[in-house]
C-alpha positions as CSV (number, residue, x, y, z in Angstrom):
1,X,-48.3,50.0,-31.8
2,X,-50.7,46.7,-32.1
3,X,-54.1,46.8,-33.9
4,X,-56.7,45.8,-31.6
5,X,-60.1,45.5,-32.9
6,X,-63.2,47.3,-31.7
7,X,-66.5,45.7,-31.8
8,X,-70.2,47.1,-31.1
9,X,-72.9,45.5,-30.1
10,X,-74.6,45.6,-33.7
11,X,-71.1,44.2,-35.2
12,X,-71.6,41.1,-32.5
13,X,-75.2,40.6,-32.3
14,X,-76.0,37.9,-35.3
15,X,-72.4,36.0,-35.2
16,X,-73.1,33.0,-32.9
17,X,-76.3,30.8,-32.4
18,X,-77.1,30.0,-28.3
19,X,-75.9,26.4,-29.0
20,X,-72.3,27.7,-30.0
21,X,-72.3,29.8,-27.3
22,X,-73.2,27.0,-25.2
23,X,-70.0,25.1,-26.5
24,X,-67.4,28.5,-25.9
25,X,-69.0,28.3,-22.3
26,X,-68.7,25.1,-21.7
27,X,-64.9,24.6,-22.5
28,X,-64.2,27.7,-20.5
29,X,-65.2,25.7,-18.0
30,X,-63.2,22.6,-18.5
31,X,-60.7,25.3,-18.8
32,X,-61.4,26.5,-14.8
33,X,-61.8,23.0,-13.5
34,X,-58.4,22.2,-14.7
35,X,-57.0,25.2,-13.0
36,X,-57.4,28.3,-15.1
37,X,-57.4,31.3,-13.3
38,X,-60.8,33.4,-12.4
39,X,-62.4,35.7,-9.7
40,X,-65.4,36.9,-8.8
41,X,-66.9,40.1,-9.4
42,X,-65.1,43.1,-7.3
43,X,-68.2,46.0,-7.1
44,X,-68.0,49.6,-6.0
45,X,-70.5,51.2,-5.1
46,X,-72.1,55.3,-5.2
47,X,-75.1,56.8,-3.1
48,X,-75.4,59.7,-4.7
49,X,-75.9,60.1,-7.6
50,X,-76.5,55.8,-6.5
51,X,-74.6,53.5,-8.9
52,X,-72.5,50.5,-9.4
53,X,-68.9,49.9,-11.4
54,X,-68.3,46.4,-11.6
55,X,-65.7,44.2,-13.4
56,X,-64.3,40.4,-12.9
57,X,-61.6,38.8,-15.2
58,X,-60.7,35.5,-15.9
59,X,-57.2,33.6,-17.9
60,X,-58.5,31.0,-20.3
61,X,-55.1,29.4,-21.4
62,X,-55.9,26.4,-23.8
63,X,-58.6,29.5,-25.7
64,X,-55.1,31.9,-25.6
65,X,-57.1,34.7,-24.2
66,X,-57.6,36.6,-21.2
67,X,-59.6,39.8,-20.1
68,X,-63.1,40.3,-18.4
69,X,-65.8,42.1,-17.8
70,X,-66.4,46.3,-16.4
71,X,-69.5,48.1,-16.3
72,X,-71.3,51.1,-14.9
73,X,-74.9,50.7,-13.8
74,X,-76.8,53.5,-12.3
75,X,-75.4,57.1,-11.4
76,X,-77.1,59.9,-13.1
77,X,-78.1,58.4,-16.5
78,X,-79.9,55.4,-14.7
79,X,-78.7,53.3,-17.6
80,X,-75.9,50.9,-18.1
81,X,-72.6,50.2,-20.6
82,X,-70.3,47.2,-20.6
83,X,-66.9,46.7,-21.6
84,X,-65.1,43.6,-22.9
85,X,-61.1,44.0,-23.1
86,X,-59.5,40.8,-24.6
87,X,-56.4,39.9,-24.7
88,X,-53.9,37.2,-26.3
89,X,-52.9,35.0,-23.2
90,X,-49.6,34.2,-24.8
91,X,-48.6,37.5,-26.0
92,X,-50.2,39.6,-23.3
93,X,-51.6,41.9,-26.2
94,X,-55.1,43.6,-26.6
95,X,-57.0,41.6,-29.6
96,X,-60.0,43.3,-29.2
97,X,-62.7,45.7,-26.8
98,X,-66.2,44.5,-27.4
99,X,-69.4,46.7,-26.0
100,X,-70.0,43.7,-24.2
101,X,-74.3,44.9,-23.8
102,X,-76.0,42.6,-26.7
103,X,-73.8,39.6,-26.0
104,X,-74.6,39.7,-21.9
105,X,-77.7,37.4,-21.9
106,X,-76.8,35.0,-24.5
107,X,-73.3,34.5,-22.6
108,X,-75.2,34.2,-19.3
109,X,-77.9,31.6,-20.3
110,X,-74.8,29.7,-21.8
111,X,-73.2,29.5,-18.1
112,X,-76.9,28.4,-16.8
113,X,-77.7,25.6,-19.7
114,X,-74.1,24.1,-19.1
115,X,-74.9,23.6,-15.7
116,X,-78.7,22.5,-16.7
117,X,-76.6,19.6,-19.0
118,X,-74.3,18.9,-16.1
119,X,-76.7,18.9,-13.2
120,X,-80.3,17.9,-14.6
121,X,-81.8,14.8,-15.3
122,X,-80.9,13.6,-18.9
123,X,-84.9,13.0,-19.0
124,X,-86.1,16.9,-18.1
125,X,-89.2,17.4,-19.8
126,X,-91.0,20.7,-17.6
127,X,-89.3,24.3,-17.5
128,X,-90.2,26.6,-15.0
129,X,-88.9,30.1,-15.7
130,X,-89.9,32.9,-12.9
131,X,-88.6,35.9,-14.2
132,X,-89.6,37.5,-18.1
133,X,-86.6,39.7,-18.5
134,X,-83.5,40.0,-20.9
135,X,-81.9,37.5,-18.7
136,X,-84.6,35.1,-18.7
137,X,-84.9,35.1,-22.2
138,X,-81.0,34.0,-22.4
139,X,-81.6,31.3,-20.1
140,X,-84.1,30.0,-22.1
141,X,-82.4,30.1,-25.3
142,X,-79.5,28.8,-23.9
143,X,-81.4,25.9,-21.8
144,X,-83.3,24.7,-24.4
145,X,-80.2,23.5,-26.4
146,X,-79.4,21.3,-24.1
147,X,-82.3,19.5,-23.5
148,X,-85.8,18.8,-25.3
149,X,-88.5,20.0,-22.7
150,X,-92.6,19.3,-23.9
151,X,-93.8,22.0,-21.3
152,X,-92.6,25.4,-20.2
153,X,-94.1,27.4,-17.4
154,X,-93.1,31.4,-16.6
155,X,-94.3,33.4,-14.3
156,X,-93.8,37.1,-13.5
157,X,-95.6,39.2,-10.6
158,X,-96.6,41.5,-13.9
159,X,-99.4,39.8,-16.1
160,X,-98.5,41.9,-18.8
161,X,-94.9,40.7,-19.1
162,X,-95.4,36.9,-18.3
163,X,-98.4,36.6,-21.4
164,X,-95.8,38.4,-23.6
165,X,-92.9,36.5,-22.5
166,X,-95.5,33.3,-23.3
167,X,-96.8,34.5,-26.7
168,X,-92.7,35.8,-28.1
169,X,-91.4,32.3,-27.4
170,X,-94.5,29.8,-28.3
171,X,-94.3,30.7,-32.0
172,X,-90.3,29.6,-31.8
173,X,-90.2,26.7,-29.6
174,X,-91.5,23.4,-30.1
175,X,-92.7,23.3,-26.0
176,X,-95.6,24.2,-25.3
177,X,-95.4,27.3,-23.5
178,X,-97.8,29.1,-20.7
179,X,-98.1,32.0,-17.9
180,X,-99.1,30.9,-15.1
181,X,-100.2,33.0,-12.2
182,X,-98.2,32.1,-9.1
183,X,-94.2,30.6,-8.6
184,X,-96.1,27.5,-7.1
185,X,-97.8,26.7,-10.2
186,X,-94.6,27.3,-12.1
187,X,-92.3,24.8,-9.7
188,X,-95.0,22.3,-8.9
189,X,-93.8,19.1,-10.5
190,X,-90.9,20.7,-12.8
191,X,-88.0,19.2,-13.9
192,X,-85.4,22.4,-14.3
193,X,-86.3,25.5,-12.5
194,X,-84.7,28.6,-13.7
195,X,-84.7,32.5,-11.6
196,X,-83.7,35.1,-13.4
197,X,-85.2,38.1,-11.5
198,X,-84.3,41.2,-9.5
199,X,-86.2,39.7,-6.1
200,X,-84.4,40.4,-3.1
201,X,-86.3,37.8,-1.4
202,X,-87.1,34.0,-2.4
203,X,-89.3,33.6,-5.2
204,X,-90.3,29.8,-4.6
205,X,-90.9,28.1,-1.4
206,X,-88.0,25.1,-1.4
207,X,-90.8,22.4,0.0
208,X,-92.1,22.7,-3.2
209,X,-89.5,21.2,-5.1
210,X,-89.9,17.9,-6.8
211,X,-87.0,15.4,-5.8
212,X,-84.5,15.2,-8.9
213,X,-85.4,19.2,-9.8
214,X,-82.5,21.1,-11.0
215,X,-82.4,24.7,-10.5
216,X,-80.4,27.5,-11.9
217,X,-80.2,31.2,-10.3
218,X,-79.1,33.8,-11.7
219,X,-80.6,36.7,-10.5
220,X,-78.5,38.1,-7.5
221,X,-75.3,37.9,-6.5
222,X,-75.3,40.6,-3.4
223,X,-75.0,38.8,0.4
224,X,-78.1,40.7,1.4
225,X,-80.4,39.6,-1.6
226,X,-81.6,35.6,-2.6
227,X,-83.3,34.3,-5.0
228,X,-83.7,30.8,-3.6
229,X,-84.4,29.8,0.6
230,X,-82.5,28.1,3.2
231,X,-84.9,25.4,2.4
232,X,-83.7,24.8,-1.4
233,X,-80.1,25.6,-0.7
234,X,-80.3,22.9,2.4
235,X,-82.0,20.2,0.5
236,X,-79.7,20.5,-2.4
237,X,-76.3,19.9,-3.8
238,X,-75.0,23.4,-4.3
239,X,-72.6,24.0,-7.2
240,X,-71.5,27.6,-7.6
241,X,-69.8,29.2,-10.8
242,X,-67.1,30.3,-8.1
243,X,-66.5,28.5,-4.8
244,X,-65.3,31.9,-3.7
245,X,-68.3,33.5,-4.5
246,X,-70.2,31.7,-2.0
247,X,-69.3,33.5,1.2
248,X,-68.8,36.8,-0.7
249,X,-71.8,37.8,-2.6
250,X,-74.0,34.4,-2.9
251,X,-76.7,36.1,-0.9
252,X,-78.9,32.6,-0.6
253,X,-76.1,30.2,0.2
254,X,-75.0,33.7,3.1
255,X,-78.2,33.6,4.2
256,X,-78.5,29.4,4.5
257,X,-75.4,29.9,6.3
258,X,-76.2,32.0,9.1
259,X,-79.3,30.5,9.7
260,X,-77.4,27.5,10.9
261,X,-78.3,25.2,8.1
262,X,-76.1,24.4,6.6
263,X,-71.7,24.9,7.1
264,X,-69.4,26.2,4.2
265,X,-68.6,22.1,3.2
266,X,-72.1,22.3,1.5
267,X,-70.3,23.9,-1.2
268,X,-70.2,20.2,-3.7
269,X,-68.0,21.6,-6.5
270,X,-67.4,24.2,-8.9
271,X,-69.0,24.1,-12.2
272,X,-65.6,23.8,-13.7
273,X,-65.0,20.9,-11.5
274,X,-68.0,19.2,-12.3
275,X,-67.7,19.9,-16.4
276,X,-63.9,19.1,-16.0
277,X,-64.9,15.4,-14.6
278,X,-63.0,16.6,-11.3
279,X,-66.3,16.1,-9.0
280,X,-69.6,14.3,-9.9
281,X,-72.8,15.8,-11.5
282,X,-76.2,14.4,-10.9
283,X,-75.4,11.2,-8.8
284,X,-79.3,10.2,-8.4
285,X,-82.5,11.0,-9.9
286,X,-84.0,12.0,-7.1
287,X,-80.8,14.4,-6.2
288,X,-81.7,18.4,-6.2
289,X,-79.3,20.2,-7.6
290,X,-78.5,23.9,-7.7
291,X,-76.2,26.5,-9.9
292,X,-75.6,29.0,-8.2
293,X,-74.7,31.6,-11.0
294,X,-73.3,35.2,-10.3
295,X,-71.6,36.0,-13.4
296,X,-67.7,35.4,-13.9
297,X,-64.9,36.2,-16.4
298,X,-64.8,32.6,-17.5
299,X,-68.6,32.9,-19.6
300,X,-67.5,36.8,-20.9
301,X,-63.8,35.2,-21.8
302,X,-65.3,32.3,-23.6
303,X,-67.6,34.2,-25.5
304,X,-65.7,37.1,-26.3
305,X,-62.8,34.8,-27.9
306,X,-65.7,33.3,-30.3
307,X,-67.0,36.7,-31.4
308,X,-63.8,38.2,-31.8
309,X,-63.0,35.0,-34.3
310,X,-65.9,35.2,-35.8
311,X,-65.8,38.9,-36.4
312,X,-62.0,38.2,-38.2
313,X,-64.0,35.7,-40.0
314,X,-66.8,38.0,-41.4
315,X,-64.3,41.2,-41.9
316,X,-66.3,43.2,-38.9
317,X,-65.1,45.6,-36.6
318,X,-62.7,48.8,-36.6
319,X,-58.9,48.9,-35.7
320,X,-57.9,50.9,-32.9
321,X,-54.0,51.1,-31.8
322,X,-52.5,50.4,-28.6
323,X,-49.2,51.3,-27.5
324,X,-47.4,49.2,-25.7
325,X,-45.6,50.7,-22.3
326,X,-42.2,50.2,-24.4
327,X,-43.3,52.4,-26.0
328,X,-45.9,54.8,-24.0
329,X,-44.4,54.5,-20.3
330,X,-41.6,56.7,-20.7
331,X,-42.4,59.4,-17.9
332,X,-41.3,61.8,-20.4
């Protein structure tokens, strides 16, 4: 038997700041760009009742751990649960399972800002954020570690939810920070453009991109959805999370693609590549740049491997036993 250590979401929620999870992300990314092993997401799907089970799994072997991500969305409850199995990448044994819900959007954003510090200009000063949900609120926290931005823009189709999302983040940024009333207004001029919504279409129009704008999206990662036009995706260079992801569920680089504009060599690098100092970032100031971000194993590895040390550190969680097959896999 091993004790592995269970940890809820309320045992995780207050153990790292968005700037350390910026960091776990980060290396997990050197980690990939120097050849550690990851895939993209593998989803199943239900019509009725209609749902979703994911998972994706990555080896981060300089961290020593391994494991992923698996979660139901959907079915009858309408509602969601996440899993995070980690393991010791040396030992091959369980460390710990995480309910891997609280820690989603703060592990997310950090993918997102380490592309914003790879990929945008080290002179940003103007946020757009189109989307006001959990996600987008990780993306800011996240971005705005990594760079020191005097104006912030959001917009939402719902009135309601981009004033709230306004007024809950003025009081704790230094930005200054407005709804606005259209995408347009939001992208005109900006420096970093973040999506983090459930649009199956493009929310921005790409000729309204500034040259030397960097955008993250983060919102889709199905073939038949986008979040972004053939228009941005031709105009910039596109780094993925996963080149494999691109022709498999990166639904705006799909799309790009069978409109003719562009060919699958308009992939630039990997993140891990680019963070790794295997490919370029930013090579002008007048570059686009997108990160195209559909959730790996490599952010959920990272991130996991901090809380779980940090939990050891503050004496939180509750030990569960495994059993190993030696033991278990008799057929008896």
């Amino acid at each position: 038997m091993t004790d592995t250590l269970f940890l809820t979401s309320a045992d995780v929620t207050d153990l790292a700041t968005p700037a350390e999870y910026v960091d776990a992300v980060r290396e997990g990314y050197r980690q990939r760009g120097t050849g550690a092993p990851a895939q993209p997401r593998s989803k199943l799907l239900r019509s009725d009742p209609e749902g979703m089970f994911t998972s994706y799994a990555a080896v981060l072997p300089e961290m020593g751990v391994m494991g992923g991500y698996m979660y139901s969305a959907g079915f009858s409850a309408g509602d969601a649960w996440f899993m995070t199995p980690l393991f010791d990448a040396d030992s091959g044994a369980p460390l710990a399972l995480l309910d891997g819900a609280s820690m989603n959007p703060f592990k997310t954003g950090a993918a997102g800002a380490v592309a914003v510090d790879e990929l945008a200009r080290t002179d940003a000063k103007t946020l757009a954020v189109i989307g006001t949900g959990a996600q987008a609120r990780g993306q800011l926290r996240a971005t705005t570690t990594v760079r020191t931005f005097d104006e912030i823009r959001v917009y939402s189709p719902t009135p309601e939810n981009r004033e709230a999302f306004a007024a809950e983040f003025d009081e704790s940024l230094e930005a200054s920070i407005r709804a606005v009333d259209s995408s347009a207004a939001a992208v005109a001029g900006a420096d970093v453009v973040i999506t983090a919504t459930t649009a199956s279409e493009p929310v921005f129009d790409g000729d309204d991109l500034e040259p030397g704008t960097h955008v993250t999206a983060m919102g889709q990662y199905s073939p038949d959805k986008r979040e972004l036009d053939t228009t941005t995706i031709e105009r910039a260079t596109y780094v993925p999370d996963l080149r494999e992801r691109t022709t498999l569920d990166a639904g705006s680089f799909i799309h790009a693609l069978e409109e003719g504009a562009i060919t699958e060599d308009h992939v630039h690098a990997e993140l891990g590549e680019v963070v790794a100092g295997k490919a370029p970032g930013r090579m002008s100031d007048d570059e686009i740049t997108v990160f195209d971000s559909g959730g790996t194993g490599i952010e959920t590895v990272a991130a996991a491997s901090l809380l779980y040390d940090r939990a050891l550190e503050a004496g939180r969680g509750t030990k569960i036993e495994f059993a190993p097959a030696s033991e278990a896999l008799t057929g008896a």
